[in-house]
N, C-alpha and C positions, 0 to 999 in steps of 0.2 A: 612121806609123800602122800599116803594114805590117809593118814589124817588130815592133813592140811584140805586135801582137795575135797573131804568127807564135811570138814568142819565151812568151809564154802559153801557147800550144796544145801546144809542146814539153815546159814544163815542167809542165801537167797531163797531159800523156798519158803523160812520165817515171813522174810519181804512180802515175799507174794500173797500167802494167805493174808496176812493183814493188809495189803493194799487190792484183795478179790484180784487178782492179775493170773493170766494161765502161762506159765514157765517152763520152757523146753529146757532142761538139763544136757548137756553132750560132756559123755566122756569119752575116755579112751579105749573103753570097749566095741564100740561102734560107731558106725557112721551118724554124721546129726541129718535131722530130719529134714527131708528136702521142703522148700519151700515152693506155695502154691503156685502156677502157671497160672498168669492174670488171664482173666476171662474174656474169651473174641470178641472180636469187633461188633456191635448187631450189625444182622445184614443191611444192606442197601435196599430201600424197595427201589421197584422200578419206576421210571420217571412219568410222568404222566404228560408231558410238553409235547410239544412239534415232533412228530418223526422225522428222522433226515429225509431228504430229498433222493428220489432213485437217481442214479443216472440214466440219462436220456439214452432209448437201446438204438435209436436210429438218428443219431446228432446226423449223417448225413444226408440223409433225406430232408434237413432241414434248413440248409445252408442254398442260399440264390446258386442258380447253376453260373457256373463261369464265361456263359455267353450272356450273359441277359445282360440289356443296355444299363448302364448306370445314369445315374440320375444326372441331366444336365441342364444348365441355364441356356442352350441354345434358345434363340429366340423361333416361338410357331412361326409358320410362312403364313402371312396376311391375307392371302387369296389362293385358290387350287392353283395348281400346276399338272401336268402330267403326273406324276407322281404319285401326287396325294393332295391332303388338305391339312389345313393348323388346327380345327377343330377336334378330332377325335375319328376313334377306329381301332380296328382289331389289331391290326400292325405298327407299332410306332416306327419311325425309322427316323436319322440322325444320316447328315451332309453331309462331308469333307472335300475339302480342298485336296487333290492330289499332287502330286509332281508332275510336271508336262514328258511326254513321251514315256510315261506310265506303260506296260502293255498286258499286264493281265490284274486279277482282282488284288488289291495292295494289303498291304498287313496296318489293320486299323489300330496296332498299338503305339500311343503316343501321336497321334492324332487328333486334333481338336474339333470338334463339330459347329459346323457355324449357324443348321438351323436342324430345327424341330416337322416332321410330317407323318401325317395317319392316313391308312389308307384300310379298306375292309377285305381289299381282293386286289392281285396283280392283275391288270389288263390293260398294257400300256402295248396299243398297236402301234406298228413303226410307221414314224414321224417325226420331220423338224420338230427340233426342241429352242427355243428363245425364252428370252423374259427370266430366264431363270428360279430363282427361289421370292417372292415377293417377301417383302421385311426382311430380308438378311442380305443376299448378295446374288447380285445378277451373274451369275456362273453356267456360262451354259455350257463348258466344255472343263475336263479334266477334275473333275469330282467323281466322288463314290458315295452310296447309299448302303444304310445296313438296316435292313428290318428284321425287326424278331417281334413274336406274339406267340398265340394257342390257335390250335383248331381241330373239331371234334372229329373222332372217327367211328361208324354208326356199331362195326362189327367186326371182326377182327379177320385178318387176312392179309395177302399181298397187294398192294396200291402202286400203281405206277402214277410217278411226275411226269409232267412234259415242262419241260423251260424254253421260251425265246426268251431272246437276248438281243441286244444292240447296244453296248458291245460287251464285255464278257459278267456272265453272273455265276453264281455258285448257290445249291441248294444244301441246306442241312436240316432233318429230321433229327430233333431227338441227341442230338451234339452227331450224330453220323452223315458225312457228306452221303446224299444223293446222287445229285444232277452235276455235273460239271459242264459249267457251258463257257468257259473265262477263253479271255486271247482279246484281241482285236479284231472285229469282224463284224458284215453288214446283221441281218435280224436273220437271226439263226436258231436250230432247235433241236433239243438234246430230250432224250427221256432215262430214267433211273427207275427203279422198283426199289421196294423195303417191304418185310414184312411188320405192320401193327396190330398191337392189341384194341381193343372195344375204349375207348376213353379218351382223353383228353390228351392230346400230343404237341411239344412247342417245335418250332419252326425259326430259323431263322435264311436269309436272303441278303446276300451279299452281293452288288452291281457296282458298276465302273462306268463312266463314261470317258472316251478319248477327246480327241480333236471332235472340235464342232461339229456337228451336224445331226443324222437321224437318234434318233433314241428307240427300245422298244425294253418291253420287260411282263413279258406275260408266265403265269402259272397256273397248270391243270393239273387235279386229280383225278383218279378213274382205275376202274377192273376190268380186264378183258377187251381195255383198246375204247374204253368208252368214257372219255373225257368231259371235267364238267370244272369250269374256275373254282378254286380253292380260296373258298370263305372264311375267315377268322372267327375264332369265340371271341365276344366282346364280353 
């Protein structure tokens, strides 16, 4: 067995020298020679493209507040009214049709608006209301209005609202009710406080009117009982 395996090893290693080849022999003496581990991957360099995008750290400061009016095709009122006017203004506000014997301010969802009005300041003193909305519908009784807008505050502190009404309205700062002046009732007047900061603050004004007749719908601001109409940022 010695020879044979002897006489093998002679005539492949003959092989090899004559064909320059380099010849691992394995006997049974030892283990045969491990073979090489292929050489790693080159690295990766790094890319040199677009960085991803961060995620946004304040997505909610970004999103419309959930009162703000949504965009509608109501038609502008063609001429002022008590109200407002079709042209423009710090407050927009949007009409609806109510249900008759309504009694306090309604839930405007699923509601359709049938006209468009801007107003810069409440100061609706009480007064027969007729004629209703011009270019949309002569409604003079059993509607509600909803305005919302901005308006500045110079310094920061406690501000008191005054609200009339004829007949019920409701104030909101900032999504936070105010003023609660709602029900059924002749021109009436409610006041609320909140504290604000120094900047820019939205507002929204919710009103109803009943059965025919007076309207009113005023709003003041003021410190320390010194009231002055509350102006919109345009």
């Amino acid at each position: 067995m010695v020879r044979t395996s002897s006489r093998i090893a002679s005539c492949v290693l003959a092989a090899s020298l004559l064909g320059g080849c380099h010849v691992t022999i394995q006997s049974g003496e030892g283990p045969a020679e491990a073979s090489r581990p292929p050489p790693p991957p080159p690295a990766k360099t790094a890319s040199r493209g677009r960085k991803p995008a961060k995620p946004d750290p304040e997505p909610a400061r970004r999103k419309q507040p959930k009162w703000r009016l949504p965009a509608s095709n109501a038609p502008r009122i063609t001429a002022p009214n008590a109200f407002g006017n079709g042209e423009g203004g710090a407050f927009r506000g949007l009409a609806y049709v109510i249900p008759e014997n309504t009694k306090k301010v309604p839930s405007f969802d699923g509601l359709v608006p049938f006209a468009m009005l801007f107003t810069d300041k409440f100061e609706v003193k009480s007064q027969a209301f007729s004629g209703g909305f011009p270019g949309a519908l002569v409604q003079n009784e059993w509607f509600a209005l909803r305005f919302e807008g901005e308006f500045q505050v110079p310094k920061e502190g406690v501000y008191q609202f005054r609200l009339t009404s004829d007949d019920g309205a409701i104030l909101y700062v900032d999504d936070k009710r105010v003023v609660a002046n709602d029900g059924i009732h002749t021109a009436k007047t409610e006041d609320g406080e909140t504290r604000l900061a120094e900047g820019t603050h939205r507002l929204r004004l919710d009103y109803f009117q009943a059965a025919r007749g007076t309207v009113a719908l005023m709003l003041q601001m003021g410190q320390k009982d010194k009231f002055e109409p509350l102006v919109g940022l345009r």
